[in-house]
C-alpha positions as a printed Julia matrix, in Angstrom:
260×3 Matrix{Float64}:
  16.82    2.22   -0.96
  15.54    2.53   -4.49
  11.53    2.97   -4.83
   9.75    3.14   -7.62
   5.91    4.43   -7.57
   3.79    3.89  -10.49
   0.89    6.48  -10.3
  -1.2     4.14  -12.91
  -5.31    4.52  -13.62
  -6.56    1.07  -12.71
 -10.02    0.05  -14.38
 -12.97   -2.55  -13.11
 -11.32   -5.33  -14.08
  -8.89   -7.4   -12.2
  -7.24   -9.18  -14.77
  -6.33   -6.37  -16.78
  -5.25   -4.38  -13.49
  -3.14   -7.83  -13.45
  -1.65   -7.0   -16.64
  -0.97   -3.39  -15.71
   0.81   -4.16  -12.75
   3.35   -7.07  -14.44
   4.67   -3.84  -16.66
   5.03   -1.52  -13.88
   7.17   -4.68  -11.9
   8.79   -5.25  -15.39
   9.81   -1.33  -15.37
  10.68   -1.12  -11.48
  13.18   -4.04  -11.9
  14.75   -2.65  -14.87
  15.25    0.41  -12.79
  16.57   -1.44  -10.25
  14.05   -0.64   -7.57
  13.77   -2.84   -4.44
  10.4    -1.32   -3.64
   7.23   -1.1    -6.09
   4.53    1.15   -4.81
   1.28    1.12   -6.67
  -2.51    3.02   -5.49
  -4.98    1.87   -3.74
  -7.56    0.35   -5.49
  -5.27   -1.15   -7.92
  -7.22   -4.66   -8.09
 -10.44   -2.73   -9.45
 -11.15    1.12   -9.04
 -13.79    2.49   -7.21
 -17.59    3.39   -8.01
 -18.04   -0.32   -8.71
 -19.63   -2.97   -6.5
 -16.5    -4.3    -4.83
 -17.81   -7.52   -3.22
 -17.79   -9.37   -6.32
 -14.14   -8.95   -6.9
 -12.39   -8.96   -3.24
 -10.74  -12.26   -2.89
  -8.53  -13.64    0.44
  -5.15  -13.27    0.59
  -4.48  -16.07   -0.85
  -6.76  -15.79   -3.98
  -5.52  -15.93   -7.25
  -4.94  -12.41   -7.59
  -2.51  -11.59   -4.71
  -1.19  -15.15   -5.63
  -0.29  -13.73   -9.07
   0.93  -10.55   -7.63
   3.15  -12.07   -5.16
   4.9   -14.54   -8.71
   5.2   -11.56  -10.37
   7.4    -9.79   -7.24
   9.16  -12.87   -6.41
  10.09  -13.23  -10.29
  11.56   -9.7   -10.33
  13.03  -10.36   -6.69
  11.82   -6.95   -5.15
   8.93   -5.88   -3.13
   5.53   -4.93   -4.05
   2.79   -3.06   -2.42
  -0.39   -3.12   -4.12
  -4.09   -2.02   -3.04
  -6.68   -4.56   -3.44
 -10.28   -5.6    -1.05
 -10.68   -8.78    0.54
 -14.13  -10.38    2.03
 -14.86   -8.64    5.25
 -17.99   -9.43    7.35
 -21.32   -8.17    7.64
 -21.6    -7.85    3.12
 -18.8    -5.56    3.45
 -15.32   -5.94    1.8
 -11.59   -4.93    3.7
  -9.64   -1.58    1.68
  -6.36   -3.84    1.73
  -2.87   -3.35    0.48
  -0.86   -6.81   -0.54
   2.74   -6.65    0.06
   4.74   -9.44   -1.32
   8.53  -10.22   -2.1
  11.13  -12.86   -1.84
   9.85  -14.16    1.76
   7.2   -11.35    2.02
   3.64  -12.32    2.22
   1.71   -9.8     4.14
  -1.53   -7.68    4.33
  -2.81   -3.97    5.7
  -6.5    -3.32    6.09
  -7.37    0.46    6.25
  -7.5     1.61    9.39
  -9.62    5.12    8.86
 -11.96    5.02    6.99
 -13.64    7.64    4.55
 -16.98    8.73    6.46
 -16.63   12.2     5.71
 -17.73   15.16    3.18
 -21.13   13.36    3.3
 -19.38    9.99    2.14
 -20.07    7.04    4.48
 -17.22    4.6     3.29
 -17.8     2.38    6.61
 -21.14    1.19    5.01
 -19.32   -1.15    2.56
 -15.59   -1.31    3.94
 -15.02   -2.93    7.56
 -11.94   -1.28    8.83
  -8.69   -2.96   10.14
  -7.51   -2.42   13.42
  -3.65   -3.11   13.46
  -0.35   -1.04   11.81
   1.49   -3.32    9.86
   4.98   -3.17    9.0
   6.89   -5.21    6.47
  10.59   -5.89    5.71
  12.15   -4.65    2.68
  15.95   -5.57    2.61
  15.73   -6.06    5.98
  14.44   -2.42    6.66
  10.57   -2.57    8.52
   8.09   -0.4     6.15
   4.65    0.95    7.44
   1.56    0.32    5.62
  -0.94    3.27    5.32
  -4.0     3.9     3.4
  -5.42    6.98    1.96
  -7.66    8.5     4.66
  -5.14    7.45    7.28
  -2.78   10.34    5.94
  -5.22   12.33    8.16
  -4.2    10.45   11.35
  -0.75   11.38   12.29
  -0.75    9.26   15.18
  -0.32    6.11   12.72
   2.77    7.7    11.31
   4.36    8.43   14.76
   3.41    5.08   15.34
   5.48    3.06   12.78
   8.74    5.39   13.48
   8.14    4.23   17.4
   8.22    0.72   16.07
  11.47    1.28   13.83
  10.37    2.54   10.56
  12.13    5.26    8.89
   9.9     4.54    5.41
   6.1     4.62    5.32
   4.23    3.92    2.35
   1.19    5.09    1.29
  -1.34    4.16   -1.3
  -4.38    6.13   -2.61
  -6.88    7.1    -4.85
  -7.23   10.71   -3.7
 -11.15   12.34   -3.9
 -10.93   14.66   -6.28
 -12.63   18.89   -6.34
 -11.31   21.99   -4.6
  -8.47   22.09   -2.73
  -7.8    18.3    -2.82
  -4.33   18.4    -4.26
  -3.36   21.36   -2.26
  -4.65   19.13    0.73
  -2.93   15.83   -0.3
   0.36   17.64   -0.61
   0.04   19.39    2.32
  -1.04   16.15    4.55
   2.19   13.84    3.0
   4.57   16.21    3.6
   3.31   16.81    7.37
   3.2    12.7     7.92
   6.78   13.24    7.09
   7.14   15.62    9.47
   5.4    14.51   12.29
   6.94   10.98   11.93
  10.76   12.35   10.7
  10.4     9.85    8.41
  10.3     8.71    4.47
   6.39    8.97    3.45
   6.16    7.34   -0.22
   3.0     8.51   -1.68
   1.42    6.98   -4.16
  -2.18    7.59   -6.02
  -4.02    7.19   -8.54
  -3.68    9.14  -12.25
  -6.68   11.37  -12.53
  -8.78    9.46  -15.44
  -8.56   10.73  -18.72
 -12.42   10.27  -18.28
 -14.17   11.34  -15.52
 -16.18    8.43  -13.92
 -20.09    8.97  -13.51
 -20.59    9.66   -9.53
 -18.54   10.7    -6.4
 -16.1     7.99   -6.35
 -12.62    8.57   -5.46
 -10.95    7.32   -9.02
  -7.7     9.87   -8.31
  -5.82   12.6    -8.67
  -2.3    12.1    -9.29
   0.39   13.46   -7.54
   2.61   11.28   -6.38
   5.03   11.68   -4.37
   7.95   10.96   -2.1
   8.71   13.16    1.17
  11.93   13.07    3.35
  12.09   13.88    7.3
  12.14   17.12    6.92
   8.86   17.2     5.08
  10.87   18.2     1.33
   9.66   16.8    -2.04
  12.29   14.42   -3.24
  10.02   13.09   -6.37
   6.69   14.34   -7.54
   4.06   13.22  -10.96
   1.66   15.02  -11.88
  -2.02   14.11  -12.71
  -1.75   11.85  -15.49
  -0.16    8.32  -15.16
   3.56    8.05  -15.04
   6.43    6.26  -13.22
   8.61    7.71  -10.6
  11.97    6.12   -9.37
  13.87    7.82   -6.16
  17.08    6.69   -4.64
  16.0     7.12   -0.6
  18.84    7.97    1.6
  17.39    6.19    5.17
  20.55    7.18    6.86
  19.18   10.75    7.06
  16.19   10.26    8.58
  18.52    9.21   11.56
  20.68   12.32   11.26
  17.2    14.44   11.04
  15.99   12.33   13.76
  18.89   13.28   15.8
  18.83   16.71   15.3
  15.16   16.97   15.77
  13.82   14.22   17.95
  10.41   15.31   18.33
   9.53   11.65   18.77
  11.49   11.51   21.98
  10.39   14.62   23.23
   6.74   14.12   22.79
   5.11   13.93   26.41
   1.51   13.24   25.29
C-alpha cells in the first residue's frame, strides 16, 4: 500500500485548512497514494476556542473533505472536533474514500504535565477501524500512542496498519519521546504505525498549546523507520509492504503468546 503523510501547519481557520488539505489530496494522488494521512487538528489548530468551529460529521467541512477524497479516489484521514456534550467538543479524525464515511473520537485524553484536556474534549470510547483497499486500518490519536493496549487491540481485530494523527506538545525530550513511543506501538502491535503530526510553526503560538512538532513518520513491525520529516512542513510518500508484517508476525507472535 502506498501512503502518503502530509506533516502540514494548520491555522484557526477552517476554510483555509480546507484549502490546505485539497493540495495535499492533489499531491497524494499524483503520487499515487491510496492513503492520505494528515495531523490532528487539521480543521483548526489548537490554543483556540474549539466549540465554535466543531461541526457533525456530516457538516460541511467533513462533507467537503470526503468530495475532495472521493474526487481523487483514495482515502483520507483527517483530524477535526465535533459537538460533544456537556460545552465540550470530540478530538475526531474523519476518514473518507470511495464508500468510506467514518469517524474516531480520541480515546485518551491529554490530562497530564498539568494539562487537563478532559475539561473541553469528551473522550470516545470505541477503536475504530476502516477499510482501505479492502485492508481494515486503526484509528489512533495523539495521546493514545501512550496506550499500547489500543495498538494490540486493532492487530487482534485484523489490522496490520494503524494510523496515527497528532499535534505533538512541544519542550524537552518530546521528539525523543514521540519517536520512541511510534516505534514501540509498532512493536508491541507487529504492525505498520503511520505517524503523522503537525510541522512545528514557523511562529511559536502564545500559550501551552500543542501546535506540533514535526516528525513524521512511518514504522514497520519490527519497530524500523521506513520514512521520517523533520520539523518543518513537508510531504512524505512510502510504499508499505503489509505482507511482512505477517512474516514478522510469524516469526515473532507476541500477540499469540501474550497470556495477560
Amino acid at each position: 500500500m502506498r501512503v502518503a503523510l502530509a506533516q502540514v501547519s494548520s491555522s484557526a481557520d477552517p476554510a483555509a485548512n480546507l484549502d490546505l488539505v485539497a493540495a495535499e489530496v492533489a499531491a497524494a494522488r499524483d503520487a499515487g497514494a491510496r492513503l492520505l494521512v494528515l495531523p490532528e487538528a487539521t480543521m483548526c489548530r489548537f490554543g483556540v476556542p474549539l466549540g465554535p468551529v466543531a461541526e457533525p460529521a456530516e457538516g460541511p467541512w467533513a462533507t467537503r473533505l470526503g468530495e475532495l477524497a472521493d474526487a481523487a479516489g483514495l482515502t483520507v484521514v483527517a483530524g477535526g472536533f465535533t459537538p460533544g456534550s456537556g460545552g465540550r467538543v470530540r478530538n475526531t479524525l474523519f476518514a473518507a474514500g470511495p464508500g468510506v464515511r467514518a469517524t474516531y473520537d480520541k480515546v485518551h485524553v491529554y490530562d497530564a504535565f498539568g494539562h487537563r484536556e478532559s475539561e473541553a474534549v469528551e473522550p470516545g470510547d470505541e477503536p475504530v477501524l476502516v477499510p482501505v483497499d479492502g485492508e481494515p486500518v486503526g484509528l489512533a490519536t495523539c495521546y493514545d500512542v501512550r496506550f499500547p493496549g489500543l495498538f494490540t487491540a486493532y492487530a487482534e481485530r485484523g489490522a496490520r496498519l494503524v494510523v496515527l494523527a497528532a499535534s505533538w506538545g512541544a519542550g524537552p525530550g518530546k521528539v525523543e519521546q514521540w519517536d520512541l513511543l511510534v516505534r514501540a506501538r509498532a512493536l508491541d502491535a507487529t504492525s505498520v504505525v503511520v505517524a503523522c503530526g503537525q510541522a512545528a510553526p514557523a511562529v511559536p503560538t502564545e500559550g501551552s498549546a500543542p501546535t506540533g512538532v514535526g516528525f513524521s513518520t512511518v514504522a514497520g513491525p519490527t519497530g524500523e523507520v521506513l520514512g521520517r520529516l523533520g520539523a518543518g512542513p513537508g510531504r512524505l510518500v512510502v510504499d508499505v509492504d503489509l505482507d511482512a508484517v505477517d512474516a514478522v508476525r510469524a516469526a515473532l507472535p507476541v500477540l499469540a503468546n501474550r497470556r495477560l
